[in-house]
N, C-alpha and C positions, 0 to 999 in steps of 0.2 A: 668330621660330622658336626653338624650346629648345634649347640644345647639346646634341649627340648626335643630334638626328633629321636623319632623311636629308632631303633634297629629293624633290618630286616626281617622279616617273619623266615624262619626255615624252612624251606617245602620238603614231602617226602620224598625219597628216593622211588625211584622208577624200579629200585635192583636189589628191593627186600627180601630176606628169604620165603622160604613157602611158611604156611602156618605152623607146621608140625615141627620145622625148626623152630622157628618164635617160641613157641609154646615151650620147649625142653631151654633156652636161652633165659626166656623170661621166667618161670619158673624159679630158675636157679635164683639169679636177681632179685626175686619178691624176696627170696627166703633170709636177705642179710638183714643184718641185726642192727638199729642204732648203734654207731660209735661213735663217743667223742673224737673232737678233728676231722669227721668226713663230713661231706656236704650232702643235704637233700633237699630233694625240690618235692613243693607242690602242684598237688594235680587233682582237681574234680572226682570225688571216689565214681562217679559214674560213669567217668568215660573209662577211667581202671577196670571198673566191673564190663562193661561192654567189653573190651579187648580184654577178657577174661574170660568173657563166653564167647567171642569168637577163636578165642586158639583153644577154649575144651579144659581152660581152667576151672574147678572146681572153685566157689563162692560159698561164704557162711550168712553171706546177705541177703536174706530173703525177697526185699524188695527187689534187688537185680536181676534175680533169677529166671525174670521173664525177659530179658534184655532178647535182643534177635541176634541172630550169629553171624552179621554182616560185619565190615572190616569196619571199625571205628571212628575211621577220618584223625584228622590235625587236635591234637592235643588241645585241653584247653586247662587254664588254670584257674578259672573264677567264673563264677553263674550269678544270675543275682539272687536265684533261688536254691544257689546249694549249701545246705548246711555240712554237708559231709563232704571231707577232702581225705585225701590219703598220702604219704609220704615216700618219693621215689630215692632210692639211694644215686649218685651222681651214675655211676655206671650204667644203669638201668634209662634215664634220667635220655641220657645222652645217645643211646642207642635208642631209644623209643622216639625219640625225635628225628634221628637218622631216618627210621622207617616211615612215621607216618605226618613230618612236621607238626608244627604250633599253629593253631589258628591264629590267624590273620585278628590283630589288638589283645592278645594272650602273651603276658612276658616270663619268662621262668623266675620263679619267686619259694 
């Protein structure tokens, strides 16, 4: 690959589970704990909260709360209007991108 070009953007898979597996998957995932030596990525707390209200996750953010409960789309990592990010542990990270790819000029950071 030429210095300077991006990588491919990841697309989502065609063969994610149903919601109600996500939701008991992810779940688990939100629930780990920084540790030193693991990796985490960020991620746009709004699109966290969107795919929070669509798989029936419970939110303490009141602003998101009116989110719709349509499927989220391609991850993204930066807004130029977001103040608020959230932190994805590598496993979680990794499996959410599986399912719903990186928007297209979004790099995991």
């Amino acid at each position: 690959m030429e210095a300077g070009a991006s990588l491919p953007t990841p697309l989502p898979s065609s063969n994610s589970p149903e919601p109600t597996t996500q939701k008991g998957i992810v779940e688990q995932l939100l629930d780990r704990k920084l540790s030193e030596g693991d990796f985490w990525y960020v991620v746009v707390a709004e699109w966290l909260e969107h795919l929070k209200k669509y798989l029936g996750i419970a939110t303490t953010r009141k602003y998101y709360q009116n989110k719709t409960a349509s499927p989220p789309g391609p991850i993204y990592t930066r807004r130029d209007y977001a103040h608020t990010v959230d932190f994805l542990h590598e496993d979680a990270w990794r499996m959410l991108v599986s399912w719903y790819g990186l928007a297209e000029g979004h790099k995991p950071m």
